[in-house]
C-alpha positions in Angstrom: 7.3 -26.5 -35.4 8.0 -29.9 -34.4 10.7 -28.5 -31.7 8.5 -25.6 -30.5 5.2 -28.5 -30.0 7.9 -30.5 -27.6 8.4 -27.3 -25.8 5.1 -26.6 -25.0 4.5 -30.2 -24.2 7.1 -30.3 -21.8 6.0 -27.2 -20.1 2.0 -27.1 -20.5 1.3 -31.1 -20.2 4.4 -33.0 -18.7 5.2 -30.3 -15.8 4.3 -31.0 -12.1 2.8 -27.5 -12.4 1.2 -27.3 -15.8 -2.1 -27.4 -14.1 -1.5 -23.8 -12.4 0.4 -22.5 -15.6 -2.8 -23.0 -17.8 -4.7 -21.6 -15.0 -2.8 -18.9 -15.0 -2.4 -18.2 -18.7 -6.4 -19.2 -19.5 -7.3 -16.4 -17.1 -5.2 -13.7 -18.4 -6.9 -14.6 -21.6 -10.0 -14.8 -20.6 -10.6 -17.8 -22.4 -9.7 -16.1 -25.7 -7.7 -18.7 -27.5 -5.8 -15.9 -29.7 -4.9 -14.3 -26.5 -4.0 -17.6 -25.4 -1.7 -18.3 -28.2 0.4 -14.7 -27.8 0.4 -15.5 -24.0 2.4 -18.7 -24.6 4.5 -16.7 -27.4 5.5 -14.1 -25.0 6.7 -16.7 -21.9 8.6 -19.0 -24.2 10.2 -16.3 -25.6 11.1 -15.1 -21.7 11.8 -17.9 -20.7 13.0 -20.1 -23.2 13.4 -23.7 -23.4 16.5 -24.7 -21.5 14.9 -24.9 -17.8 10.8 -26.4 -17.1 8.8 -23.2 -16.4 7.7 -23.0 -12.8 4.3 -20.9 -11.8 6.7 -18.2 -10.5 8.5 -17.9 -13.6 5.0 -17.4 -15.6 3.7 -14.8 -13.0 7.4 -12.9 -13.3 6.6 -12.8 -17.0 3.2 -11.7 -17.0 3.7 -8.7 -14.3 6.9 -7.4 -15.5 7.3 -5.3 -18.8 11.1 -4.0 -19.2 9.2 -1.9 -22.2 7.4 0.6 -20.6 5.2 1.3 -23.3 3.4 -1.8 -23.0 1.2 -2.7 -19.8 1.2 -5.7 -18.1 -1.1 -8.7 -18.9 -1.1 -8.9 -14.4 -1.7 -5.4 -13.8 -0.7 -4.5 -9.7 -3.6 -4.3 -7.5 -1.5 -2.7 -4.7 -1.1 0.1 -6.4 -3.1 3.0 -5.2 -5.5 5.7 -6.6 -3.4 8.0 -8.5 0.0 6.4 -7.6 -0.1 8.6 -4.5 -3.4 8.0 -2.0 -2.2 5.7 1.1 -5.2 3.1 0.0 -3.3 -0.1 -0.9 -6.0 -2.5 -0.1 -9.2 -0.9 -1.8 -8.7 -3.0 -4.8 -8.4 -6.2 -3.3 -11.0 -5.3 -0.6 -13.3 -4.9 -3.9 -12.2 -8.3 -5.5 -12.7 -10.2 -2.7 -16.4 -8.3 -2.1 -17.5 -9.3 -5.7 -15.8 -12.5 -5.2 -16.5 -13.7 -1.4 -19.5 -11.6 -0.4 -22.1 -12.0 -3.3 -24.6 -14.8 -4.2 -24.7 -16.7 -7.1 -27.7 -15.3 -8.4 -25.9 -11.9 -8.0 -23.0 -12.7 -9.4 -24.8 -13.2 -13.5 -27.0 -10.2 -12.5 -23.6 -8.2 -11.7 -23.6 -5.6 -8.4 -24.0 -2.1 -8.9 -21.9 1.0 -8.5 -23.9 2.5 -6.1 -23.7 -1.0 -3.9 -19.9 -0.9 -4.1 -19.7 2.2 -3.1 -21.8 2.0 -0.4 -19.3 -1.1 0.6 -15.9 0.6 0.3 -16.7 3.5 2.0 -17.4 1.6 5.4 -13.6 1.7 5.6 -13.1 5.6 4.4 -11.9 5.5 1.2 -13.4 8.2 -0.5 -16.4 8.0 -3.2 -14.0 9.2 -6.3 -10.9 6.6 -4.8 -13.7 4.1 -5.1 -15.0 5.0 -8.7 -11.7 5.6 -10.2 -10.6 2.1 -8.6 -13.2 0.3 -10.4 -13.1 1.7 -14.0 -9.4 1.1 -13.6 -10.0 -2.8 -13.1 -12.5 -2.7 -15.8 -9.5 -1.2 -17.9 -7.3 -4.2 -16.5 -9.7 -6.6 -17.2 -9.5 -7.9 -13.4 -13.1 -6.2 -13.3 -16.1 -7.4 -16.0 -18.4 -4.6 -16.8 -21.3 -7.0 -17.8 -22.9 -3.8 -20.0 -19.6 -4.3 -22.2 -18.6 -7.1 -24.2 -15.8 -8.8 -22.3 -13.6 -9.1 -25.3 -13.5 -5.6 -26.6 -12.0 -2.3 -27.3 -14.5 -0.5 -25.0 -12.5 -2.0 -22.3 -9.4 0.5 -23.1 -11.3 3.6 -22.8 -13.8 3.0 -20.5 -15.2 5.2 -18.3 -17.3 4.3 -14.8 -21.0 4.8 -14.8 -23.8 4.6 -12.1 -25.6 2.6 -14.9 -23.5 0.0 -15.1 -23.2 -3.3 -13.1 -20.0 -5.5 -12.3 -18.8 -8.8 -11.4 -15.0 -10.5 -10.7 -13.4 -11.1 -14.2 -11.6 -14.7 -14.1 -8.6 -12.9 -14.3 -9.4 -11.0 -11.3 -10.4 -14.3 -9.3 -7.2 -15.7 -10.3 -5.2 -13.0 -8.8 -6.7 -13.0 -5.5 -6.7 -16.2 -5.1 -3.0 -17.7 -6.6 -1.1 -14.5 -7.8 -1.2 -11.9 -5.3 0.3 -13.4 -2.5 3.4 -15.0 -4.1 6.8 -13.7 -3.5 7.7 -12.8 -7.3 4.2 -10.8 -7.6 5.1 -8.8 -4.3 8.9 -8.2 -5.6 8.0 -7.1 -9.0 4.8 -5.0 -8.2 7.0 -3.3 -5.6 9.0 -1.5 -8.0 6.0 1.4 -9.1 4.9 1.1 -5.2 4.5 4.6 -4.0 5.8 4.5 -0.5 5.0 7.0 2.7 7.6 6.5 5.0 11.3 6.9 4.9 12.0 4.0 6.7 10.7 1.2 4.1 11.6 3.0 1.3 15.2 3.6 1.5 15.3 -0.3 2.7 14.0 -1.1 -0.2 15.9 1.1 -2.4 18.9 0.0 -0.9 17.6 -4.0 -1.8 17.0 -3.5 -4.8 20.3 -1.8 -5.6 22.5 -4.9 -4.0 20.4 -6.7 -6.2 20.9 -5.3 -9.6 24.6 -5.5 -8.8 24.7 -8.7 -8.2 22.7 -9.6 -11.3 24.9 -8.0 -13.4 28.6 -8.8 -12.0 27.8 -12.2 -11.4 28.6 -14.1 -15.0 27.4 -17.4 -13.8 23.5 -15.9 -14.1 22.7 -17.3 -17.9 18.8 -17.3 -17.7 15.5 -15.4 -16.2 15.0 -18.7 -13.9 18.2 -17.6 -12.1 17.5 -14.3 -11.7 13.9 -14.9 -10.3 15.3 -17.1 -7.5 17.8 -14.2 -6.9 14.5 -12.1 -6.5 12.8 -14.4 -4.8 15.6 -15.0 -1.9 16.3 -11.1 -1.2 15.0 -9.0 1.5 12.7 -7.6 -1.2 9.6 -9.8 -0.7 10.4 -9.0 3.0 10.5 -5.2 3.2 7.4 -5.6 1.0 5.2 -7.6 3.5 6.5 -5.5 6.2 5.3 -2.4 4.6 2.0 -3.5 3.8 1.2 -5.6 6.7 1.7 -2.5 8.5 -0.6 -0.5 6.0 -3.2 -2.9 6.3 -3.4 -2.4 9.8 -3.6 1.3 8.7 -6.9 0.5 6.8 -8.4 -1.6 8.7 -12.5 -0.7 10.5 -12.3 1.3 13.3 -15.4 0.5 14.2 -16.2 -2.9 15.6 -20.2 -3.3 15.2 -19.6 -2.7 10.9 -17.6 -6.4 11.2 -21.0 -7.6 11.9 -22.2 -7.2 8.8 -21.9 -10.0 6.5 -20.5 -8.1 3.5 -17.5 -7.0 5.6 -17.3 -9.9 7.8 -16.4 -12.3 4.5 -14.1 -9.6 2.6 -12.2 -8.9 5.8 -11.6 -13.3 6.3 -10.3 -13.4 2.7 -8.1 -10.3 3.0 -6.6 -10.9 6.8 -5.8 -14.2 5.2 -3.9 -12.8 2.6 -1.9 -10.6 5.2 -1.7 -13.2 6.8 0.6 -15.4 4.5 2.7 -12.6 4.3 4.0 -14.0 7.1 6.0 -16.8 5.2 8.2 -13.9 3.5 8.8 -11.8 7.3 9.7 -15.4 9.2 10.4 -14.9 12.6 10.9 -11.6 12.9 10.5 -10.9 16.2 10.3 -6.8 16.3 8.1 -6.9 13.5 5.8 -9.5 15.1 5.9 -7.3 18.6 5.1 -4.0 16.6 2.0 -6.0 15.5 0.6 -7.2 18.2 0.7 -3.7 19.8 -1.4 -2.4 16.7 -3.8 -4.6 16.8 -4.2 -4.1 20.4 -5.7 -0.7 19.3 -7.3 -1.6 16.0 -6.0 1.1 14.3 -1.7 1.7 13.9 -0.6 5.2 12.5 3.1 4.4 12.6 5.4 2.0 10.5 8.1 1.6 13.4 7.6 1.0 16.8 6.6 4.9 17.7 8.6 4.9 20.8 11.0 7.7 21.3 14.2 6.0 22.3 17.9 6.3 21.1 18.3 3.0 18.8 21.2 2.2 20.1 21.2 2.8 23.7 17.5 2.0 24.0 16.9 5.1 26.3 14.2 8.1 25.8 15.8 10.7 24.1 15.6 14.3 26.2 14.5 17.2 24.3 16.7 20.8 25.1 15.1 23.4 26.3 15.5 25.3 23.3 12.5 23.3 21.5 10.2 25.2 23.9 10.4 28.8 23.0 10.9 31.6 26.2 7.6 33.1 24.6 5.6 30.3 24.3 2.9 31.1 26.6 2.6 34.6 26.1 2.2 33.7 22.3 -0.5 30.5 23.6 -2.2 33.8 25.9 -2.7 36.1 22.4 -4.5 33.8 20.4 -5.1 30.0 19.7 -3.3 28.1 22.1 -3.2 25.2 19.8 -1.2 26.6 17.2 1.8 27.2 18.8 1.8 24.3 21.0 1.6 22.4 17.2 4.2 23.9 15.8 6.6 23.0 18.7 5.1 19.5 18.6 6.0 19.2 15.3 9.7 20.6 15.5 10.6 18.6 18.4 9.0 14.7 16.5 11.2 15.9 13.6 14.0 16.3 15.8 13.1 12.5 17.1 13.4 11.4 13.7 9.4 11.2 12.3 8.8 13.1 9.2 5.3 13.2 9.7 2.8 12.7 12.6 -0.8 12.5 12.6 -3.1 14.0 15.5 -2.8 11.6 18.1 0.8 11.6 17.6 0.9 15.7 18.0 -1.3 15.3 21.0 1.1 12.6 22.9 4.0 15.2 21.9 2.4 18.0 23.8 1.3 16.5 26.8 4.5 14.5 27.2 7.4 17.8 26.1 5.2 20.6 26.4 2.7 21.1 28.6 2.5 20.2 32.6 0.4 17.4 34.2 -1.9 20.1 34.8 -2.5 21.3 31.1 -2.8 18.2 29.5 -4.9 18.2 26.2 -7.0 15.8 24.6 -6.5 14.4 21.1 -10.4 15.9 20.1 -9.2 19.3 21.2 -6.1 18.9 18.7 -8.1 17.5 16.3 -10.2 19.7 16.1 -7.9 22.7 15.9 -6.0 20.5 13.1 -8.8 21.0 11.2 -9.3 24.7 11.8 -8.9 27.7 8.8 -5.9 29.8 10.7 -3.9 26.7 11.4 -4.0 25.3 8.0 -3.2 28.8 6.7 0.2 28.5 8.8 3.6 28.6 6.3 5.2 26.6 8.5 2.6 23.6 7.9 2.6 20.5 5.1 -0.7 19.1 5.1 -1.3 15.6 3.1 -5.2 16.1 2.5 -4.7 12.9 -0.6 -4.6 10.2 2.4 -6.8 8.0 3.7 -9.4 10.2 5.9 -8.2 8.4 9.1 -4.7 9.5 9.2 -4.5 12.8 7.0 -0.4 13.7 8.0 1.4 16.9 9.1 4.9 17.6 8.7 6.8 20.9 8.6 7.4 23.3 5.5 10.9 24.0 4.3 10.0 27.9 5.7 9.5 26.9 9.2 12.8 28.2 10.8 11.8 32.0 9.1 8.3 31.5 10.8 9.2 29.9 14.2 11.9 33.6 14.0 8.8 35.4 13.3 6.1 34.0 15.9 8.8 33.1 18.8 11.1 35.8 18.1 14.0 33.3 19.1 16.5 31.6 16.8 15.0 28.3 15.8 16.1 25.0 16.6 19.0 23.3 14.6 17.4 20.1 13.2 17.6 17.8 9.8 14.2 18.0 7.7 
C-alpha cells in the first residue's frame, strides 16, 4: 500500500504534468470518485511504475483497448456515422456548438434536438447522421442528456429523443479542448478510421506495418513509454492530419452568407483551429501545403491529391489513346441521352488516370477536356443533373456511393463494365486496372 501511495504521489502530485493528468482522468470520470479510483488502477497497471507518466502516456491508455470487448474510456470522435459516411467532423462540429456557441444560461437549460439539428444540417450532414451522432455521444458520455441522470445505466442503452435536451459532458469539453489534437489520440484513433481513398490508406497501412515490426524485433523496447514515442515519431500522426485536413476542407460551408451567423461563425473558429494544429504533425510539407491553398481557393476540395492529370514522374499530362473514345460514340450520344455515354467514357478514361472515383465536377472536366470539342462543351449542372437521373443510375456499369456526404456523392465503375461498354459500343473495351 505504502509502495502503490509513493506511486501515485509521484505521478498525480510531484509530476510537472500532474495538473493535466487529473484533468484528464477527473473528466473521464465525471467526477465519480469510484470511476476515479479504477481510472488510476487501469494506467498504473499500463504503465507501471518504472518511468513518470506523461499526458500522452495517460491519453494512449485511455483510447486504446487491446481487448476488444471492452470500449474505451476516450471514445474517437473522428469516427463517422456507421463507420462508413464521409462525415469526420460532425461530432466535433457539435462539441464545439454546445461548447463555443451557447450562453450560459443555455448551457443549465440544455439545447434541444431540434436546435442541433437545425445547426448541423447548415453543412449537409443529413437529419439521421445528426441524430444517430448525438445518441452515440450520450452513449460515450462526451454528450450529457440533462433528462438522464449523468451517472447511470440509461446512458448504455439510450436512445435519441426530440424531447430531450443536451449540453457538453466534461468529458466531452476535455476532448476538444486537450485530447483531440494530440499526436497519440490521432495515431491510435486512426486504427478503426474508415478511409475513402486509396492513396492515404495504403500509406497508412504500410506505416503502421513498419511500425509493428519494429516494435517487435527491436528487444531494447521494455515498456509502453517507448513504444508511444515510437508512435508518436512515425509518419502515422502525419498521414493522419493529411487525410483529415483534406476532409475538412471536404466539409466545409459552401456557402459564404451562413458564416455570418453567429452559431457557425464560433464553431467554425474552434474547429479551423483544430485543423489548424495539425499542422505541427505535416511540418513543412510543401505539396501538401500547395494542395491546400488551391482548395481553399475554391471553398470546397473533392480530391485528396493534387487532381492534376500528369505522369508522377515525368510531370507531363498523360494522353489518352483513341481507343477510350469508342468509333460509335456519337451515333450512340444521337439514339438517346447524350450524357450517359459520354459518362461512361468519362469514367473509363479517370480510371485509367489512376482515380477510383470521381464526383460530378470531376466527370464534367473529363468530358470537356477528352471528349467532346471546344464546341460541345458541357456544363457541370447539365451532368449533374443527368447524374442524378433514373436511366443513368439504372446503368450496370455504374457504382454509386449514395452513404456520403450530400456534396460529393462518388461514382466509380462496376466490376461488369467491360461486358457493358461490349454491349453499348459494340467495340472491345479498353485494357485498364480497376
Amino acid at each position: 500500500m505504502n509502495f502503490y501511495a509513493d506511486v501515485l504521489r509521484k505521478n498525480l502530485q510531484l509530476s510537472n504534468e500532474s495538473m493535466p493528468i487529473l484533468e484528464i482522468l477527473s473528466s473521464v470520470s465525471w467526477h465519480n470518485i469510484r470511476n476515479f479510483y479504477q481510472l488510476i488502477k487501469h494506467v498504473h497497471y499500463q504503465l507501471g511504475n518504472e518511468s513518470a507518466w506523461r499526458k500522452k502516456d495517460v491519453i494512449s491508455t485511455l483510447t486504446y483497448h487491446p481487448d476488444h470487448t471492452e470500449k474505451a474510456y476516450i471514445p474517437n470522435v473522428y469516427l463517422p456515422y456507421q463507420n462508413v459516411n464521409q462525415c469526420y467532423f460532425l461530432k466535433l462540429r457539435i462539441l464545439y456548438f454546445l461548447n463555443d456557441a451557447v450562453s450560459p444560461g443555455e448551457i443549465a437549460k440544455g439545447i434541444s434536438l431540434e436546435r442541433i439539428i437545425r445547426f448541423a444540417s447548415l453543412y449537409g450532414y443529413k437529419k439521421d447522421w445528426i441524430s444517430k451522432a448525438i445518441e452515440s455521444s450520450v452513449k460515450e458520455r462526451i454528450i450529457e442528456c440533462i433528462e438522464l441522470p449523468s451517472d447511470s445505466d440509461f446512458n448504455i442503452e439510450y436512445t435519441v429523443s426530440s424531447a430531450h435536451t443536451f449540453r457538453i459532458s466534461p468529458l466531452g469539453t476535455c476532448l476538444i479542448l486537450d485530447i483531440c489534437h494530440t499526436s497519440i489520440y490521432l495515431s491510435l484513433t486512426s486504427l478503426y478510421l474508415p478511409f475513402h481513398e486509396k492513396k492515404p490508406y495504403n500509406e497508412a497501412k504500410q506505416e503502421l506495418a513498419r511500425l509493428i515490426n519494429a516494435i517487435y524485433n527491436d528487444k531494447s523496447i521494455n515498456t509502453n513509454h517507448e513504444i508511444i514515442d515510437l508512435v508518436e515519431e512515425s509518419q502515422i500522426p502525419v498521414i493522419i492530419s493529411k487525410y483529415l485536413s483534406s476532409e475538412y476542407l471536404r466539409e466545409k460551408l459552401t456557402l459564404s452568407l451562413l458564416r455570418t451567423q453567429t452559431d457557425v461563425l464560433l464553431t467554425e473558429k474552434s474547429i479551423s483551429r483544430l485543423v489548424a494544429s495539425f499542422s505541427r504533425n505535416i511540418g513543412n510539407n510543401d505539396e501538401f501545403i500547395a494542395n491546400r491553398a488551391k482548395s481553399d481557393h475554391g471553398n470546397l476540395s473533392f480530391d485528396f491529391g493534387d487532381g492534376i492529370e500528369k505522369d508522377s514522374a515525368s510531370g507531363e499530362e498523360i494522353e489518352i489513346p483513341s481507343s477510350f473514345k469508342p468509333l460509335s460514340l456519337e451515333s450512340i450520344m444521337s439514339c438517346g441521352s447524350e450524357y450517359i455515354p459520354l459518362i461512361f467514357v468519362a469514367l473509363v478514361i479517370r480510371s485509367y488516370l489512376g482515380f477510383e472515383t470521381s464526383i460530378g465536377t470531376q466527370i464534367t472536366e473529363t468530358i470537356n477536356d477528352h471528349i467532346v470539342n471546344d464546341d460541345n462543351k458541357k456544363y457541370t449542372n447539365n451532368v449533374s443533373r443527368a447524374l442524378r437521373s433514373n436511366s443513368l443510375i439504372k446503368q450496370k456499369w455504374l457504382l454509386i456511393r449514395t452513404d456520403l456526404h450530400p456534396k460529393f456523392r462518388k461514382f466509380s465503375l462496376s466490376s461488369t463494365w467491360q461486358s457493358e461498354w461490349i454491349e453499348i459500343f459494340g467495340e472491345e473495351p479498353p485494357e485498364i486496372e480497376i
